[in-house]
C-alpha positions as CSV (number, residue, x, y, z in Angstrom):
1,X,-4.9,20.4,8.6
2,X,-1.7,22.6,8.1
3,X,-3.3,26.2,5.9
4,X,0.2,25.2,3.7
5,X,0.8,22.0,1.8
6,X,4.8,22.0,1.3
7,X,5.1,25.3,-1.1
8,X,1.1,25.4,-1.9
9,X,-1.8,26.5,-0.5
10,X,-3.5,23.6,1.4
11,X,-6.8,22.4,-0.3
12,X,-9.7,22.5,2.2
13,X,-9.7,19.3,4.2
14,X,-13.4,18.5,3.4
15,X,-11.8,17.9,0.1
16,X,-9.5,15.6,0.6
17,X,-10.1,12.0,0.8
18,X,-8.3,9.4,2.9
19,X,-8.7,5.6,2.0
20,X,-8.6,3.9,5.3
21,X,-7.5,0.5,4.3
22,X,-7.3,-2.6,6.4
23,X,-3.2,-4.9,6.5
24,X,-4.1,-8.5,7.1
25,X,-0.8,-9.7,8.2
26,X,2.7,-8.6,9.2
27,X,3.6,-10.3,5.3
28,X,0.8,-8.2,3.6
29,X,2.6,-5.1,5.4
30,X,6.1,-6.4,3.9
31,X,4.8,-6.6,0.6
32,X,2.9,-3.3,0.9
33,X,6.7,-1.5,2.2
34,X,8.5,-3.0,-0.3
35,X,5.8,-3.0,-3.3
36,X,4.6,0.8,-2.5
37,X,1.1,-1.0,-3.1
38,X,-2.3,-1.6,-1.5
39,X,-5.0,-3.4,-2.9
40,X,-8.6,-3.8,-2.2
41,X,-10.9,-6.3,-3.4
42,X,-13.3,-6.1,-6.2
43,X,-16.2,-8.0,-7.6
44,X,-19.3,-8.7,-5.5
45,X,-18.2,-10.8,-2.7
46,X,-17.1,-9.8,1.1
47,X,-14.6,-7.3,1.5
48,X,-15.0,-5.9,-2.0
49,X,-15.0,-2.6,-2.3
50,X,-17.6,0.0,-4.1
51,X,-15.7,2.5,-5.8
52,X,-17.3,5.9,-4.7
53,X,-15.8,9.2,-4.9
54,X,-14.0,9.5,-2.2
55,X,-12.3,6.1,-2.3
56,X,-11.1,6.7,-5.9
57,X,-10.1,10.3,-5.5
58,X,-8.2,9.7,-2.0
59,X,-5.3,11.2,-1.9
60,X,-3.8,9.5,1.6
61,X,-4.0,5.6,3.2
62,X,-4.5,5.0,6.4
63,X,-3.7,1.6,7.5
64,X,-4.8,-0.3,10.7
65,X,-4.0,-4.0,11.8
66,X,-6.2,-6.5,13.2
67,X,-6.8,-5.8,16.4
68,X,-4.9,-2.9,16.4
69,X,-7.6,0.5,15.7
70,X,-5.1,2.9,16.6
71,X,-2.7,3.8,13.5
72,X,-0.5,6.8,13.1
73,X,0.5,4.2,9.6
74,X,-0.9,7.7,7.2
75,X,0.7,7.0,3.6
76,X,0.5,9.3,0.6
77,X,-1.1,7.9,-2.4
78,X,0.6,8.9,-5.6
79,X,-1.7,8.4,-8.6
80,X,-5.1,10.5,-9.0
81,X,-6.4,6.9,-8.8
82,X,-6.5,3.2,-7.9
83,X,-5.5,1.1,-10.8
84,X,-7.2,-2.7,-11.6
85,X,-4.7,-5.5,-11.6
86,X,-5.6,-9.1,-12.1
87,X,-5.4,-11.7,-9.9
88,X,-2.0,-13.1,-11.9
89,X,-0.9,-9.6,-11.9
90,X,-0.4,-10.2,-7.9
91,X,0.6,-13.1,-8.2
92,X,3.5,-12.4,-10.2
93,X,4.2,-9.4,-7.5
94,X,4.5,-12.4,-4.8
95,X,1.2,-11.0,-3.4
96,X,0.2,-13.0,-0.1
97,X,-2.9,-15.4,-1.3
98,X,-5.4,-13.3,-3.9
99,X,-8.2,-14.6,-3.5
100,X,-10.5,-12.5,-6.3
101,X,-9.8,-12.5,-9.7
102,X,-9.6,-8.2,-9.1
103,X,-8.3,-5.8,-7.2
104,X,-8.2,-2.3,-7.4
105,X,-4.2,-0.9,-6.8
106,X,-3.1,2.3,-5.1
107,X,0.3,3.8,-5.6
108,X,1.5,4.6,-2.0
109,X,4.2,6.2,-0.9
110,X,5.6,7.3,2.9
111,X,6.8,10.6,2.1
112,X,4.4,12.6,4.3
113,X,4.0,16.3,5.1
114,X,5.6,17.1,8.4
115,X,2.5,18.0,9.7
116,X,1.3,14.5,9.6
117,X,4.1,12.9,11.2
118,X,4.3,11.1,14.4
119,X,-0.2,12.1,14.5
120,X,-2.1,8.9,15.6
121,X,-6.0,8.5,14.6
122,X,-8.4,5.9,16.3
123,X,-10.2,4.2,12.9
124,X,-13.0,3.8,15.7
125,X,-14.1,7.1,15.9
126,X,-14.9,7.2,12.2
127,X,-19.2,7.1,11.5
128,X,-18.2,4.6,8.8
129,X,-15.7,2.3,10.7
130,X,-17.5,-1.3,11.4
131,X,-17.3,-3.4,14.5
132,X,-15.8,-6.7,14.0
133,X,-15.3,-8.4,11.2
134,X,-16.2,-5.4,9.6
135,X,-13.7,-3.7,10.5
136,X,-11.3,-5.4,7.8
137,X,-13.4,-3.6,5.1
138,X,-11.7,-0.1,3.4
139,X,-13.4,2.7,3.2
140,X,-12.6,6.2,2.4
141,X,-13.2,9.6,4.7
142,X,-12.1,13.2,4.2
143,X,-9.7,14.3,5.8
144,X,-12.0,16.8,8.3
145,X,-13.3,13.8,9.7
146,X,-9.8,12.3,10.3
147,X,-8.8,14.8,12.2
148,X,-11.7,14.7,14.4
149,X,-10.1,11.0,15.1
150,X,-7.1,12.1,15.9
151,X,-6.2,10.9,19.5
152,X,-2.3,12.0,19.4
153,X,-0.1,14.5,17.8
């Protein structure tokens, strides 16, 4: 983590947050680019998501494809959280198939720091990243332990 942020003083990377969130489908990625959304599920069912501290507070998105654990796909979240849109909410965005009736909604954005340009992290190496199917599930990380999964800069 770069000591400056742009013009600022960079905050500590323990206390940052980075949602690593999981893209479906080559069409979920189109409507991600050209919405300058992500969603994750809500409600109690498989691949809904708790919203803990870190996942609500994260301030960057990583995204990784199926079978694909190696991303250098960082994003900047915009908001100082995730919103909750409706299931006709997305629907009405041409979302590809919701299936819940909630989802919470981050604000992304691709304007990065230099400093995190062209870096490549391995979801894999993350303690909370899940084998298989699992794998699809988001989950947040500081940025610390990013780093520590980087693999390329």
């Amino acid at each position: 983590m770069p000591e400056r942020y742009g013009s600022q003083r960079a905050i500590p990377p323990d206390a940052v947050s980075v949602l690593i969130g999981f893209c479906k489908s080559e069409e979920h990625y189109e409507w991600i680019k050209k919405h300058k959304l992500y969603n994750a599920r809500m409600e109690s069912g498989r691949g809904s998501v708790r919203l803990e501290p870190l996942m609500a507070g994260a301030r960057f998105l990583l995204l990784h494809k199926e079978g694909d654990p190696v991303s250098d796909d960082l994003w900047k979240i915009m908001d100082t959280g995730p919103k909750v849109f409706s299931k006709e909410r997305l629907k009405r965005l041409y979302y590809p198939d919701p299936s819940q009736d909630y989802y919470l909604v981050y604000e992304v954005s691709k304007e990065l720091p230099e400093e995190f340009r062209n870096v490549t992290w391995d979801v894999r190496m993350l303690e909370a990243s899940k084998p298989g199917r699992g794998s699809a599930l988001p989950f947040a990380v500081t940025m610390k332990e990013l780093m520590q999964a980087k693999v390329r800069n």
